[in-house]
N, C-alpha and C positions, 0 to 999 in steps of 0.2 A: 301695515304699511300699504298693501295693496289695495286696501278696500279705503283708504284713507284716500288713495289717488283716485279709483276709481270715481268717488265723491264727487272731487274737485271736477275731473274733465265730465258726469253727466250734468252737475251746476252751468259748466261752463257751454256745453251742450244747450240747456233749457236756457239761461242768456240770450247764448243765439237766437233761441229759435222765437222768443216772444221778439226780439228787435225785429225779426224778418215779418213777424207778424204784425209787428204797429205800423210798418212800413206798408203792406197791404190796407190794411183798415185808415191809412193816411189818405192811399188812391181814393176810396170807395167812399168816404163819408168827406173828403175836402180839407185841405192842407190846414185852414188856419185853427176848424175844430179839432182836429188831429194833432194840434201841436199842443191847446190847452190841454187835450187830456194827457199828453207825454208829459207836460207839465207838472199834473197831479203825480203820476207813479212814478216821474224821476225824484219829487219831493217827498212821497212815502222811500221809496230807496233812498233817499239820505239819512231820513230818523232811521230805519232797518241797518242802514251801511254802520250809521254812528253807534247805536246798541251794541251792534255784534261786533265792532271794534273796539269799542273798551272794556268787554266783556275779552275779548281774545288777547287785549293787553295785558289783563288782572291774570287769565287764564295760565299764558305762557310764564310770567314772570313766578307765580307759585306753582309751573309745573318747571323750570329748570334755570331756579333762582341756585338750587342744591349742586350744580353742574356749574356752578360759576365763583371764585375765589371771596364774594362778595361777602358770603357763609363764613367766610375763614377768617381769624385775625391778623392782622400783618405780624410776617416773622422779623421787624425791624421795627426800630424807634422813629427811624423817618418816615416811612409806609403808613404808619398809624396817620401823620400828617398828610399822606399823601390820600388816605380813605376819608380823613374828616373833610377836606375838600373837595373828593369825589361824590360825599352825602351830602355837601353845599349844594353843589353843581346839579346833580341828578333832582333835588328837592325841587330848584327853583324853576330848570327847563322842564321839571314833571308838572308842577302849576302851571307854570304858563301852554304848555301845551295842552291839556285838558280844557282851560279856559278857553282858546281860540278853538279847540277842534270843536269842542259844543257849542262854541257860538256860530263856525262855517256853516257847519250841518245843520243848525237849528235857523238860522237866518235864509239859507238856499230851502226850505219848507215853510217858513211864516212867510216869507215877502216872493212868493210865484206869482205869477203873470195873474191877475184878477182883472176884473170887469169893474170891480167893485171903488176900486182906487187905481190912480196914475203915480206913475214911476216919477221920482224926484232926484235929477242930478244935480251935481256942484262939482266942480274941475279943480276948487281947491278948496284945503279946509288950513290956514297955520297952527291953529290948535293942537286939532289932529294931529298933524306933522311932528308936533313940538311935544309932545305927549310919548306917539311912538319911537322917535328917534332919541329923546334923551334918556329915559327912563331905560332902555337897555344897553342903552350907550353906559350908564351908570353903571347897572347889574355887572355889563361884561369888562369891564372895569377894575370891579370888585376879582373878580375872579381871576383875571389875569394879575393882578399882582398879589395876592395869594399865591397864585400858582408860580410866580417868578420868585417871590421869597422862597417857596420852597426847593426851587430847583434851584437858586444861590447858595441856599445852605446844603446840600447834597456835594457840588462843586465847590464848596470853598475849602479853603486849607483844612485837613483833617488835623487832630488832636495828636498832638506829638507823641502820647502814648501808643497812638493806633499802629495795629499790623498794615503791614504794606503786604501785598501780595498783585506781580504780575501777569496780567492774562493774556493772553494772544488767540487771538483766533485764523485757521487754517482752512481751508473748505476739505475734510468738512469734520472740525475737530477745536478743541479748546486745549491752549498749554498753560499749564499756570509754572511762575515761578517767584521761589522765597528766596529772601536773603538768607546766607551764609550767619556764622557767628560773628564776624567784622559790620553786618548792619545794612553794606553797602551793594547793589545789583553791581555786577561786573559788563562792561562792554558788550557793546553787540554789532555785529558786521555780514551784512544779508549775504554778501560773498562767500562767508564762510560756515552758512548753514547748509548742514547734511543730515537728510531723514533720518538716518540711522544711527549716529553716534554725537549729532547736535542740531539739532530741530528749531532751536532759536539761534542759530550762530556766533555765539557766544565766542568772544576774544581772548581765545588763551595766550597770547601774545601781547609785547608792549601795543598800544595804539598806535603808535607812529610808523610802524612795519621794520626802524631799526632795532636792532635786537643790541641793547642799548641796558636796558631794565627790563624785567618781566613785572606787567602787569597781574596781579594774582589775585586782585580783588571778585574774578569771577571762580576762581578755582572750586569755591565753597557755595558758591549757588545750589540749591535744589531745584530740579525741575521735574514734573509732576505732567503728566497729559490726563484728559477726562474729567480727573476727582479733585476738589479745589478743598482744602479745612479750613475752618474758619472757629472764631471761639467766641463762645456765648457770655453777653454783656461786654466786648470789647470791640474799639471800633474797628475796623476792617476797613482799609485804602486800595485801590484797585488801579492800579497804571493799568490801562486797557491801548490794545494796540491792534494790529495786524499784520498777517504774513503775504497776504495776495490780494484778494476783493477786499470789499467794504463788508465787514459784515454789523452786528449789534448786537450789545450785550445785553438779554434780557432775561430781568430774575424777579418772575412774575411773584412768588412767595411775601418777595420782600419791599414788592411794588415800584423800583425802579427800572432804568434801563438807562444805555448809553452806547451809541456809534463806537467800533472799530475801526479805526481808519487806519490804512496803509502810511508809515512815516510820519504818520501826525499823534501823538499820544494824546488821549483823554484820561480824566482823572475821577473817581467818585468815591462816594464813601459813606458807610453805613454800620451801625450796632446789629447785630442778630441779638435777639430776645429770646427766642428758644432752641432749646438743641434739636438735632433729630428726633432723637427718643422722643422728645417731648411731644414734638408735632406730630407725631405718630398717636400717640395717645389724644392730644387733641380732636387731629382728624379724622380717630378709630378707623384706620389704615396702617395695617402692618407693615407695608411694603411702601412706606410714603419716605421720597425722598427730594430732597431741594431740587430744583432743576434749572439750569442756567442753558437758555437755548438763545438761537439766534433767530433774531426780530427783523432782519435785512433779508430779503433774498437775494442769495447769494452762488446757486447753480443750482443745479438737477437735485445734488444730493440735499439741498437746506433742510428738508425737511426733517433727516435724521444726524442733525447737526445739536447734538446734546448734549450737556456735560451736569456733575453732580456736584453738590456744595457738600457738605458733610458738616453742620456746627455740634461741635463738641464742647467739654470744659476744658478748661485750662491744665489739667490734670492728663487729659485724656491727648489731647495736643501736644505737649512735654511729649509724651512717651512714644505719641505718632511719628513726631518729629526726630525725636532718638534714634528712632531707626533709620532713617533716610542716606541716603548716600548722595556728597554730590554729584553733579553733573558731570565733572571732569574727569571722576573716576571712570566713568562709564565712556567715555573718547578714551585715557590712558589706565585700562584697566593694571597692566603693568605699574603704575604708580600708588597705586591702592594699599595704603599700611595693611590693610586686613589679608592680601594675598601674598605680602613682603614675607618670607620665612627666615625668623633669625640665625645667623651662623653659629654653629655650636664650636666655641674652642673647642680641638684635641687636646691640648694639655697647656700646661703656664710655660710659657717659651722662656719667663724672664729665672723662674726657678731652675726651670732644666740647663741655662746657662750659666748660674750661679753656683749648683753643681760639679759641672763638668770643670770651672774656674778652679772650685775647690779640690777638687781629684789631684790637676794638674798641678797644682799647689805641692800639691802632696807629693808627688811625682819629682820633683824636680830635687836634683842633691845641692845639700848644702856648700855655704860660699865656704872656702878656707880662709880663716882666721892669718894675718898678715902680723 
């Protein structure tokens, strides 16, 4: 790294020093042959500039193409769509920009200042005109609505089969939460969120604040911070929201992303295609795991703003899920069947009285006969 910089600043060093130098030889030999011969070696430096520019494009691109997800397949069904129209895009702005940069650089050294021929201008050409502006008026055309097809079907109603799961993001932390066995998320009321025993403020309470009906639809929520599950080949629905700033939800694996906003819910949705395990083996990376980070900057801490996806099977989900406790318990742990200890009868009260009837039965002397 040092001797890579050192490079750069003695280039940039010898630069200098040949400009200060044409600048002398400009005084002493007279401005206008001074300026054809700048002529010449700014038009060898542009063939020199253009070589070692596409040479440092090809360069860079096979030296840390492997450093980029581009190597990797999308872990979604929609991703895939989102890659084939990224290899649209990359194709067509990688033509066209190889084309104009060899023709700047190769045009600013065929047509320099000569003796030999006179400079020809025109202030307008419509052809010209009509040529450069439609032709990528078209291209970019194409591409946005590709690109808006695909981002309609990422936002549009997911598949009534699909997992719901909501996310919230906190500065500087992710909460996901699943419904309960009733299907339905339970209430929420920023009033009555508390770090420590309800982080999304969940309503355990009627909504109306009279105590009227208990509302219990949230009683059974799971909620989960950091680690999100997901299951492989099923779709996955994502209410995204926020607790404080804007933040964004981005799950570069899977090639999407989407705004957290404060009070305003977004919505997305996507199939994962492989599981952890898989993409481990995949990416020959033992340690490779989904990463859902935020794409907003959103304070000091954004940068260690990261949470984990986990896609399992359906098997493996069941059983995750099995364990989970919900949220309610963990506000009234006193209401927890699992901590309730059943009362052991002493003995059958209805027998022991039954008993004691019969004793007294026995006990008592007979009527006399009248």
């Amino acid at each position: 790294m040092i001797f890579v910089i050192t490079v750069v600043i003695l280039v940039f060093l010898i630069i200098f020093q040949i400009a200060k130098a044409s600048e002398y030889v400009a005084v002493l030999k007279g401005e206008d042959r001074a300026r054809k011969e700048n002529n010449k070696i700014n038009g060898f430096f542009m063939i020199a500039f253009l070589i070692a520019g596409l040479i440092g494009v090809y360069w860079c691109n096979t030296l840390l193409i492997d450093k980029t997800l581009l190597v990797h397949p999308s872990a979604s069904l929609q991703g895939e769509k989102v890659d084939s129209m990224l290899l649209v895009t990359l194709t067509i702005t990688g033509i066209v920009f190889v084309i104009t940069q060899i023709a700047l650089f190769w045009f600013a050294f065929k047509y320099q200042e000569s003796e030999k021929r006179k400079p020809f201008y025109f202030p307008h050409n419509n052809t010209m005109e009509i040529i450069w502006t439609v032709i990528p008026a078209i291209a970019l055309t194409v591409l946005v609505v590709i690109g808006l097809r695909n981002w309609f079907s990422f936002t549009s109603d997911a598949p009534k089969d699909a997992m719901v799961v909501e996310v919230t993001g906190k500065q500087f932390g992710w909460i996901f939460r699943y419904p309960g066995e009733d299907g339905v998320f339970g209430k929420k009321y920023f009033r009555m969120i508390d770090p420590a025993t309800n982080s999304l403020g969940l309503n355990w309470r009627d909504s109306s604040g009279i105590n009227v009906k208990d509302d219990i639809s949230a009683h059974d929520d799971i909620v989960q911070e950091q680690t999100m599950y997901a299951v492989k080949n099923k779709p996955l629905k994502l209410i995204i929201g926020s607790r404080d700033v804007v933040h964004d939800v981005g799950l570069s694996w899977f090639r999407l992303k989407m705004d957290a906003v404060p009070g305003t819910p977004t919505t997305l949705w996507f199939t994962p295609i492989y599981t952890t395990k898989e993409m481990k083996e995949k990416t020959g990376n033992p340690n490779f795991v989904y990463e859902i980070s935020c794409d907003q900057m959103c304070g000091n801490s954004h940068y260690s703003m990261k949470g984990i996806i986990e896609v399992v099977s359906q098997a493996e989900y069941d059983e995750w899920m099995a364990k989970q406790k919900p949220a309610y318990y963990g506000a009234f742990p006193e209401k927890d069947p699992a901590t309730i200890k059943p009362v052991t009868p002493v003995g059958d009260s209805t027998k022991a009285v039954a008993v004691k009837v019969n004793q007294n039965e026995k006990q008592l002397p007979k009527k006399a006969k009248i």
